[in-house]
KEGUFI-700204 format. One record per residue (C-alpha): x, z, y. Coordinates in pm, whole numbers, plus 50000, padded with zeros to 5 digits. Each point is the difference from the previous one (the first is absolute). Layout:
% residues N
XZY/...
This chain:
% residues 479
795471450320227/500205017950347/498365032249873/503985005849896/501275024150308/503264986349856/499794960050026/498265011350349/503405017650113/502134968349883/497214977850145/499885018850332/503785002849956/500434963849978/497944989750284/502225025150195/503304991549945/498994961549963/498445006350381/503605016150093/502044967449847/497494980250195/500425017150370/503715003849887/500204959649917/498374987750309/501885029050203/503694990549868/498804959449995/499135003250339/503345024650127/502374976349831/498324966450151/499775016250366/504085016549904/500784959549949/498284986750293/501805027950229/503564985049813/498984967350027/499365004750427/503585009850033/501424976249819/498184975550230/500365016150315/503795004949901/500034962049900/498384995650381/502055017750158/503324981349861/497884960850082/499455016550327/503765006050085/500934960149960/497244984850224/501354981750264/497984996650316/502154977950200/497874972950041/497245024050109/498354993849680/500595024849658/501574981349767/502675009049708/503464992249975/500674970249772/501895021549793/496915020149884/497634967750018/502894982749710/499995034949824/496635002549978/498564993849663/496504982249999/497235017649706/496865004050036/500675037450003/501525004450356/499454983350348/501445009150348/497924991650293/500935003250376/497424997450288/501014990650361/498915024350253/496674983450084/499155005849659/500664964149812/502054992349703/503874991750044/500965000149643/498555000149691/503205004449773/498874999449604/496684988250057/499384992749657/497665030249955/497034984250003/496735012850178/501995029150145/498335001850314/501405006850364/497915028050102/499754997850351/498285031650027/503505014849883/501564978250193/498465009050314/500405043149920/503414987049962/500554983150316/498545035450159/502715020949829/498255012949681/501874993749670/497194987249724/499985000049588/497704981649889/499154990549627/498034962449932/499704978349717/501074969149893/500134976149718/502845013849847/498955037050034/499695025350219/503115002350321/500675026250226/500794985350373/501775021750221/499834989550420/502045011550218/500744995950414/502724983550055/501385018750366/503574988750268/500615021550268/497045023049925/497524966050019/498174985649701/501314964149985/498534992849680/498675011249651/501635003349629/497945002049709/501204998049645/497664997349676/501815008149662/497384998049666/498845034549820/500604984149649/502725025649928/497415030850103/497154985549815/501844995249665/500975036050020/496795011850051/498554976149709/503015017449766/498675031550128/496104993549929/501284989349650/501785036249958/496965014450128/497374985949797/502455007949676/500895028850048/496295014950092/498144997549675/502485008149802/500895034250182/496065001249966/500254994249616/502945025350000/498055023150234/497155002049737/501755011849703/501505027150247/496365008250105/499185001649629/502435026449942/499405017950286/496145000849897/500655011749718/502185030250094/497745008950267/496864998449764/501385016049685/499695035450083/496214989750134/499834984549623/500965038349887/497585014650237/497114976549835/501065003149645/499945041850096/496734997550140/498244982449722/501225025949737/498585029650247/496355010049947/497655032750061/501765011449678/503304993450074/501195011750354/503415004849882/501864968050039/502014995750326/502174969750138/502915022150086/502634992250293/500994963550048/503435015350160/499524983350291/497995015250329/498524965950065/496274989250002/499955001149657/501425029149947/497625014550246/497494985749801/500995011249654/500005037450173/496334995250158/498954988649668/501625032149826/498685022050222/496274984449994/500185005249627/501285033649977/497135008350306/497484981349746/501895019849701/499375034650191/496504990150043/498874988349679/501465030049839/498105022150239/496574977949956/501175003949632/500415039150017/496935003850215/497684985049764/501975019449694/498425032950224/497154984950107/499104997149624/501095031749935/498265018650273/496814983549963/500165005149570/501145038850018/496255007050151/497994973349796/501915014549681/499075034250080/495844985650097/499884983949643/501605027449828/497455030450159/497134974149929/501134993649633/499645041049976/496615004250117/498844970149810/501585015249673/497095022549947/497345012150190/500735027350216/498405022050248/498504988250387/502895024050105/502604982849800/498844964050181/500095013050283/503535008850016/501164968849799/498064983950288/501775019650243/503204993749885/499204960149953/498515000250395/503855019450112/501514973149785/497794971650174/501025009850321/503444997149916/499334968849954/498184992350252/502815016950279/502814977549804/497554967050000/499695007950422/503485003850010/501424966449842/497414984150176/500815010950299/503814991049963/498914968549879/498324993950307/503025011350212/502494976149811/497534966150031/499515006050371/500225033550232/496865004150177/500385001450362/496855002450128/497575023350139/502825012950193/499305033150206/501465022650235/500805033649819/501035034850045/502215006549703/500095037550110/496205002549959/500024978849691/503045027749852/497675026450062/496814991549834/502294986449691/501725040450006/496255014650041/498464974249693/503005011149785/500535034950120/497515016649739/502354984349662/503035015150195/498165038649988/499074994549612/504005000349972/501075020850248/501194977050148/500675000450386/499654970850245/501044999850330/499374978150310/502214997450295/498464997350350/500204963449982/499664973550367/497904967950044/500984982049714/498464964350068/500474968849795/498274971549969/499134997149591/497025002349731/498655033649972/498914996649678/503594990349849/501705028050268/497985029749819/500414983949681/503825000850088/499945037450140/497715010349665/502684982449722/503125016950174/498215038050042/499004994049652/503274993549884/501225031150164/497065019549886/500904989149659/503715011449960/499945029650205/499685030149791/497515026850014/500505018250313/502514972750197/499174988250322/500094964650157/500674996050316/498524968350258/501224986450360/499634969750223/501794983750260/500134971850199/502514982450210/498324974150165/500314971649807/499235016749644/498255030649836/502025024049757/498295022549732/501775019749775/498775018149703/502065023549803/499335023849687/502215024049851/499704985349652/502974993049760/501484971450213/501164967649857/503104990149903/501834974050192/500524974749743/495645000649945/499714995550406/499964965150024/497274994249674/497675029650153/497614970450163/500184975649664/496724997649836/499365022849734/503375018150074/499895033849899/502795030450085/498715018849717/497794980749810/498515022849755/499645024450304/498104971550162/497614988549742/499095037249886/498715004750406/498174963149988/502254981150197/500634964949985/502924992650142/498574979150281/499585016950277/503305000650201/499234958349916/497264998450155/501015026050279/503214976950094/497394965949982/497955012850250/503315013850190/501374964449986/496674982250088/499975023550292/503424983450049/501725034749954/501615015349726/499845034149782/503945016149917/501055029949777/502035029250077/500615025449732/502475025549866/499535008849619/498265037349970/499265005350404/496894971450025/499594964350115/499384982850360/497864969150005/500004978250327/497544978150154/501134976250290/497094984350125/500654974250287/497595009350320/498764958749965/499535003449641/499024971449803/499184979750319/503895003349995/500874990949668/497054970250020/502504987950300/502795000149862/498734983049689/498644969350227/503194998750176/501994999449613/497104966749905/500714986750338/504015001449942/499284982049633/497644973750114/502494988450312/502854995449794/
């Protein structure tokens, strides 16, 4: 039954608020009874004071006048007592309140100058006795003390206990059926959420909770929620489109392998004939091969970036052999590359991945720069990060295709793409290694003057992005 989250609320809710009547009970129980008590001790000491103005001490001893003696109406809920200076009784005037005793202790403070209240107990109840000195001519000559029962104050407080112990349970029973409703409106748009959530799948991203109107906790939530679906939305579709290319990518080779091995096998042919139906099957294998390497590799990269065998490297040197290893495709087109004096370029990184990163984005260039354009290469560094920027003086991209240009399988012109045996896939894996590096690759281009690509490599490389990860699990797991 407690697996409900809402008879926990009205549980917790009762204990709560039944905890609050409690404190608030005892609190106004005890305020009142103390509130009476202080009432009660001047109403006696008043009452004192007035038997203190008619005792006669004529005779040396405190007595009262026989006025007040003949006034003086015996109960067993009052008594006036006077002492005589050495501290023994004088009068005992309506005695008949049995087993109240004399307290000498009182009697004595008394007799010293100290005023005492003091509460005993007797057959008929409790009784509050007040003693008091008794003083002529600045002297103590004797002490007054006058008892009066608490009957009154105790069958107040019993009428309040009553109240008390009614009215409790039922503002508890009352209380509940508030805490139901307010339950209920708190947990109805969570109900929404949940009935949302169970219609959502991998084929159906679409459904969203919506604003509550409120900018409250669940509100807050509602929006998380919507915005972890639409991320999750964005993703699958992506996954969805990648593996729509994937497909595509790895069939457009395969197709063309069957089909030029369906035509030799059609009849026999001559050894020359094989051989360039083998030729052409071996150009289409390693196609395939170069794709295979390169969703592997990004496959790789998106389970978990390798940051190991971490070295110190010269990006400037690296730059140069990648120019010199590419150099020789750039003459075939006439094409011109040229290298900036470039400084110590150091950054802590994979080699491996670097050159593989220098290779994809030269390529790229190589690729839409037409016979007889140039691209252009420089290096910086400030410090705390290495700049390289590599620029062609192809066709440019327009603006709106910037932000898609690292997308796998994205393709500016993609008939212009798949005729020169690109794949779409290497500005991806260019910006994966970039962002493993902890860096990043951005575009600058104007349509019909060329295109910019820019590497920002951080000097720490991916011993700085490992960092920061730890710190980002360190931040989750404390809270």
């Amino acid at each position: 039954m407690w697996h409900s989250l809402r008879l926990r609320l009205i549980g917790w809710y009762l204990l709560l608020l039944g905890s609050v009547l409690l404190l608030f009970s005892a609190g106004t129980y005890l305020a009142v009874h103390k509130l009476l008590l202080d009432n009660f001790d001047d109403v006696l000491s008043q009452q004192a004071q007035v038997i203190a103005q008619t005792i006669d001490m004529t005779s040396g001893t405190p007595t009262l006048s026989d006025d007040v003696q003949l006034a003086g109406h015996r109960d067993s809920e009052h008594f006036t007592r006077l002492y005589r200076a050495d501290g023994t009784l004088s009068l005992d005037h309506n005695g008949a309140a049995e087993g109240a005793p004399e307290l000498p202790d009182a009697v004595s403070k008394a007799l010293h100058g100290q005023k005492e209240m003091t509460e005993v107990r007797v057959r008929e109840g409790p009784m509050r006795i007040a003693t008091f000195p008794i003083s002529q001519n600045g002297q103590i000559v004797g002490v007054l003390q006058v008892g009066v029962s608490l009957e009154d104050i105790g069958d107040t407080l019993r009428t309040l206990r009553k109240v008390l112990l009614t009215l409790t349970p039922m503002l508890l029973l009352l209380a509940s059926g508030g805490g139901l409703f307010l339950a209920n409106r708190a947990l109805v748009p969570i109900d929404r959420i949940t009935r949302i959530a169970q219609r959502i799948n991998a084929e159906n991203l679409s459904g969203r909770i919506g604003t509550t109107g409120l900018d409250d906790e669940v509100g807050r939530l509602a929006h998380t929620f919507d915005a972890m679906l639409a991320r999750l939305d964005t993703s699958f579709a992506q996954q969805r489109q990648f593996t729509a290319d994937a497909s595509h990518e790895l069939r457009t080779p395969l197709t063309a392998i069957i089909g030029q091995i369906d035509v030799a096998l059609e009849r026999p042919r001559s050894s020359e004939s094989y051989r360039t139906t083998l030729a052409a099957v071996r150009e289409q294998a390693q196609r395939l091969a170069r794709l295979a390497g390169d969703l592997l590799f990004l496959a790789r990269a998106d389970a978990q970036p390798a940051t190991t065998n971490i070295e110190r490297i010269d990006l400037g040197g690296l730059l140069t052999a990648v120019v010199a290893q590419v150099d020789p495709l750039a003459a075939t087109r006439q094409q011109t590359i040229e290298l900036t004096p470039l400084p110590p370029l150091i950054v802590n990184g994979q080699e491996d991945q670097l050159i593989r990163l220098l290779l994809n984005l030269l390529d790229n260039a190589l690729r839409y720069t037409p016979n007889g354009g140039q691209i252009s290469l420089d290096g910086t560094c400030n410090g705390a990060s290495v700049t390289i920027r590599v620029s062609d003086t192809g066709p440019g991209i327009a603006s709106e295709q910037i932000p898609r240009v690292f997308d796998r399988f994205y393709r500016v012109d993609a008939g212009r793409n798949r005729v020169q045996g690109g794949s779409g896939l290497g500005l991806a894996i260019a910006q994966s290694i970039a962002q493993v590096h902890g860096g990043r690759i951005t575009v600058e281009s104007v349509v019909g003057e060329g295109s910019s690509f820019v590497v920002f490599l951080p000097v720490d490389g991916p011993l700085k992005a490992r960092h920061t990860a730890d710190k980002s699990m360190l931040a989750v797991r404390s809270r």
